[in-house]
C-alpha positions in Angstrom: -2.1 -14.6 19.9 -0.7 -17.6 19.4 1.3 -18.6 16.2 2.3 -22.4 16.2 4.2 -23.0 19.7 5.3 -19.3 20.3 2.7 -16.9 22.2 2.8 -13.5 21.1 1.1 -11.2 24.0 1.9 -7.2 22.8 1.8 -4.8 25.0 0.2 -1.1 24.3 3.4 -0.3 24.4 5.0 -2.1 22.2 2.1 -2.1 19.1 2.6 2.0 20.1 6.3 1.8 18.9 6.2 -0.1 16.3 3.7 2.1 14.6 5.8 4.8 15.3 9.0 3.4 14.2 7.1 2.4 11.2 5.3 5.4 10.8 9.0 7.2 10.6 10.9 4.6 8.3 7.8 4.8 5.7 7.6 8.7 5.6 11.6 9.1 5.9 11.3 6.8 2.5 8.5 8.7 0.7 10.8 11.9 1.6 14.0 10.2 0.2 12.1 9.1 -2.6 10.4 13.0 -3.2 13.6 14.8 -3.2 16.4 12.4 -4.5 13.9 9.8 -6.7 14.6 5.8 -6.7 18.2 6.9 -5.7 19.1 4.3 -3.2 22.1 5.6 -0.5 20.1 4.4 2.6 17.6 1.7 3.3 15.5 3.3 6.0 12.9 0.8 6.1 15.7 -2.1 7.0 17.2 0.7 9.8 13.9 1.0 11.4 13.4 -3.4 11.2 17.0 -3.5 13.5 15.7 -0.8 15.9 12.9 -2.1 16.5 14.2 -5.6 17.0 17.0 -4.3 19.5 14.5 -2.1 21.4 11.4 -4.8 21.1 12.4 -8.1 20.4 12.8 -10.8 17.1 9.1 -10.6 16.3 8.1 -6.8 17.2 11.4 -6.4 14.6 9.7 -8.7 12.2 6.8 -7.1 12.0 8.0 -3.7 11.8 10.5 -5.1 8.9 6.9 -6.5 7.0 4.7 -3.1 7.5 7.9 -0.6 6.5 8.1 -2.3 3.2 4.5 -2.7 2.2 3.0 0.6 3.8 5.5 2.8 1.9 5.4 0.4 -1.2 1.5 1.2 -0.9 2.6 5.3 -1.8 5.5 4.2 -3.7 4.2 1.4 -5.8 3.3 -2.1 -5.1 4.6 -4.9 -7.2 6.6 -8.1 -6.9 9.7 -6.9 -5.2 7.1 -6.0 -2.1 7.0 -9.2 -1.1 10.4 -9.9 -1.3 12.3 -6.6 0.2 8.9 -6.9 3.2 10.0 -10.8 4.1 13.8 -9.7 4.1 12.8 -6.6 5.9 11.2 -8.3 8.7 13.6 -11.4 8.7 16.6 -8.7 9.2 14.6 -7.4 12.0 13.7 -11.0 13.6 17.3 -11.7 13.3 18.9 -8.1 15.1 16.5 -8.7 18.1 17.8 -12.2 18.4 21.5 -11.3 18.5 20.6 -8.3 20.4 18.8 -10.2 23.3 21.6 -11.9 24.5 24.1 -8.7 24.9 24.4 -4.9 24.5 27.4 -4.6 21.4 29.8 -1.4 21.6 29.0 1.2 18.6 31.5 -0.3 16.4 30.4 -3.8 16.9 26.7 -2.9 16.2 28.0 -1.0 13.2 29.6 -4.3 12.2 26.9 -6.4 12.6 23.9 -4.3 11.0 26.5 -3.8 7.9 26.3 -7.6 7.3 23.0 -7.8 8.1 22.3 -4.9 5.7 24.6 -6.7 3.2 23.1 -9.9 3.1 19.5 -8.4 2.3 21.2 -6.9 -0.4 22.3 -9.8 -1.8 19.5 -12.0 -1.0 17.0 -9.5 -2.0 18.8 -9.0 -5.3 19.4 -13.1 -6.3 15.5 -13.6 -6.0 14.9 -10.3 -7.9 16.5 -12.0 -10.6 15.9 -15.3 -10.2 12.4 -15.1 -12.6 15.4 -14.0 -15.6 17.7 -15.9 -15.3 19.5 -19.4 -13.7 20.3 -19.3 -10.2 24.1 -19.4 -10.3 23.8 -16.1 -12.6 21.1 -14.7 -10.6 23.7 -14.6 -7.5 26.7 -13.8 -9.0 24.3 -11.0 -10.9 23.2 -9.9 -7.3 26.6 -9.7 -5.7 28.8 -8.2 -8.7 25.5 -5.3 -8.6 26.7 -4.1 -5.6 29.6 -2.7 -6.8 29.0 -2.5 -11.0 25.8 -1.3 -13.0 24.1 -4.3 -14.0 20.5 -5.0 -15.5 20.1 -1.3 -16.4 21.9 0.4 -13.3 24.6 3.6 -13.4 26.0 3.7 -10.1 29.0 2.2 -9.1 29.4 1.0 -5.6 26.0 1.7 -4.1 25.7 -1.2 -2.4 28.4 -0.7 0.1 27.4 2.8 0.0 24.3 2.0 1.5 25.1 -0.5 3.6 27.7 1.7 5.4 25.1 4.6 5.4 22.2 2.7 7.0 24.2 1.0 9.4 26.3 3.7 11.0 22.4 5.8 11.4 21.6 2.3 13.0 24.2 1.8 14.9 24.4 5.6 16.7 20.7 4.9 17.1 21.1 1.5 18.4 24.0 2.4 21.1 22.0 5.3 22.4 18.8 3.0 23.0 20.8 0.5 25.1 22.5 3.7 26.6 19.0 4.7 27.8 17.8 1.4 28.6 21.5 1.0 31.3 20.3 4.4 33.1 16.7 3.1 33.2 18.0 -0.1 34.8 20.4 1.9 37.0 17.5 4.0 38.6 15.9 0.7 39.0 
């Protein structure tokens, strides 16, 4: 397949693990979502984008970042936010198997990075969720202080961080034991 100037070949392989991973993030979300409702300590969807773009590249983590959101929106309810939270899903993912391609990043450093990442989809996500209500200067300012204050009909205080921190110390344990695996693969080599 080719999309502008970039060929896309999958393998079996990788199309294999990114329904998987996929398959895991959507029913670990429909599980959260059973047992705890729209009670938001960990963005599995988002996880599973950064795996897969460490373990298969920018665009195998883009398009697990897109089918995570909408597959499990599908159970969960469709609406606008799907195309918002799929698009920053998949960029997230895109981005993690671009900084992940040029070096293997110690547990804490991973933990680092997928934080930020994690934090900026927050924010992003949230300043076009608002956007349609209100001017755009309000709209971010909205988005950020919502991370850490109930705004716009929240309760919790500090879920933002919360969830960050949650979802990237499972990505980052997850993360450090796939390039763990991948060094004794190439050792054996």
């Amino acid at each position: 397949m080719k999309i502008g100037k970039i060929t896309y070949k999958p393998k079996a392989k990788d199309i294999t693990l990114i329904a998987n991973l996929t398959a895991a993030a959507v029913a670990l979300r429909i599980i959260k979502h059973t047992i705890v409702g729209p009670f938001q300590f960990i963005n599995f969807p988002c996880a599973f984008s950064v795996i897969a773009g460490v373990m298969l590249g920018p665009l195998n983590g883009l398009i697990t970042g897109i089918l995570t959101f909408i597959v499990s929106d599908i159970f969960l309810g469709l609406g606008p936010w799907t195309f918002v939270t799929s698009t920053l899903s998949g960029i997230i993912g895109l981005t993690s198997g671009l900084i992940w391609k040029t070096k293997n990043l110690s547990k804490t450093e991973a933990l680092i990075l997928s934080y930020l990442l994690f934090l900026v989809y927050d924010v992003v996500s949230s300043f076009l969720l608002y956007l349609p209500f209100m001017p755009p200067m309000k709209a971010f300012i909205i988005g950020i202080i919502g991370l850490f204050m109930p705004v716009m009909g929240g309760y919790l205080y500090a879920i933002g961080p919360i969830t960050e921190f949650s979802t990237a110390m499972i990505t980052s344990i997850i993360i450090t034991k796939i390039n763990g695996y991948k060094e004794e693969e190439n050792n054996e080599n």
